[in-house]
N, C-alpha and C positions, 0 to 999 in steps of 0.2 A: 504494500500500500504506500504511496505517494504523500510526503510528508503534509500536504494543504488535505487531502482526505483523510490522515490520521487526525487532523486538529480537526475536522468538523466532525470526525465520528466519536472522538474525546467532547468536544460539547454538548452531542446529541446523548449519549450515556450519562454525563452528568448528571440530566436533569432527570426527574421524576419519571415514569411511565405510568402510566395509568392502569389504576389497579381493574382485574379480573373480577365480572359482578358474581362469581362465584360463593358462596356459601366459606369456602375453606380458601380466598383469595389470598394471594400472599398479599404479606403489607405491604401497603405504599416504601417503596423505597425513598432512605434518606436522600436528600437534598445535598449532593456531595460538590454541587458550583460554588460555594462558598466557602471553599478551605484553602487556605493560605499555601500549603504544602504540598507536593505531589506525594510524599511517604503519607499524608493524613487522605487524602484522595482516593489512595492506593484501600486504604484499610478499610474507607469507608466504602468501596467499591464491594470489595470482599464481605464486609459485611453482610450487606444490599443480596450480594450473590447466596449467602450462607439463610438469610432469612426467607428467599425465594424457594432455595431448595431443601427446605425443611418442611414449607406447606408441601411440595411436590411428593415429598416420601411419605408425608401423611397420607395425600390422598392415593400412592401408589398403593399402599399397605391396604387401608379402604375396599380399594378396588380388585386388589389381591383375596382382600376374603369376601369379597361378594361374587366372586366366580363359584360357582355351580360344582366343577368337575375338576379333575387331576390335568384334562388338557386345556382348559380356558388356562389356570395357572401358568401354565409351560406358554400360553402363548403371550398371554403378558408378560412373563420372564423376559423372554426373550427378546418381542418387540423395545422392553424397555432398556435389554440390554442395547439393541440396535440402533435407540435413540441417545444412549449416552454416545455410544462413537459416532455418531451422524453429528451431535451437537458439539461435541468435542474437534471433529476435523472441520465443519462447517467455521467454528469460533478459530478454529488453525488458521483457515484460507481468510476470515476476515481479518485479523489484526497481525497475523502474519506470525512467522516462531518467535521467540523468546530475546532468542541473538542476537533478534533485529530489531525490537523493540525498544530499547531505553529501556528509561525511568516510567516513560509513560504506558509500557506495556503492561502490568499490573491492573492498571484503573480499566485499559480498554478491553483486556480478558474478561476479568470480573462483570466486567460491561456487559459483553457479548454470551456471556453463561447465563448472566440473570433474565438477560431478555429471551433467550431457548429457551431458560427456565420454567417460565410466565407464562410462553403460549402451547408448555407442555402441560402444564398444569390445567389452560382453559381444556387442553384434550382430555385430560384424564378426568375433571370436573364432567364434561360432557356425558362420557361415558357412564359415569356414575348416577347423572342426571338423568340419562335417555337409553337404559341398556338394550334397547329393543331399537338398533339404528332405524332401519323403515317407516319406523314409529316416528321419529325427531331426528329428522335432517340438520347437521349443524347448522350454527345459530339461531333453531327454533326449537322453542320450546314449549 
């Protein structure tokens, strides 16, 4: 990523996202634009990312025991293991390895996880909310 794209996708991460009108929503993420420091940025990023993927394993755990059968479990195993490396190499290709990030690489990681985070979470909320897809096509419910 191209140093003017890494400062507008470092702005765009700072700010809030807006929370998931889900039931088990993560929280509002801190307001990480007003810190003085890129090491207080960085933590507050991680933070942000650690609070998102704590509602996610609530609601994975959830959804794990509202399966039915030995094989729904296996497949949400699995899909979910599928979706930490999709969002893991997805977050690689956006802010790039580590090497080559700076100081600023931190804040824009943590960035890029909390935001997978969020709209993993709207899925797995989904599911939880409409287990009969046919029934509730996403976003209706």
């Amino acid at each position: 990523m191209r140093l003017p794209g890494l400062v507008a996708c470092a702005a765009l991460l700072a700010m809030p996202a807006v929370a998931a009108p889900a039931a088990d929503a993560a929280p509002q993420p801190r307001d990480c634009s007003r810190l003085q420091t890129q090491a207080d940025m960085n933590d507050c990023a991680a933070a942000n990312f650690k609070a998102a993927d704590a509602v996610l394993n609530r609601l994975y755990g959830k959804l794990m025991a509202a399966q039915r059968d030995a094989g729904g479990k296996a497949r949400l195993r699995a899909a979910e293991r599928a979706w930490v490396a999709y969002r893991d190499g997805e977050c690689t290709f956006d802010v790039g390895p580590r090497e080559e990030g700076g100081t600023i690489w931190p804040m824009m990681w943590f960035g890029c996880l909390r935001e997978k985070t969020a709209m993993r979470t709207r899925e797995l909320q989904h599911h939880l909310d409409c287990p009969a897809e046919l029934a509730c096509p996403v976003g209706k419910k």
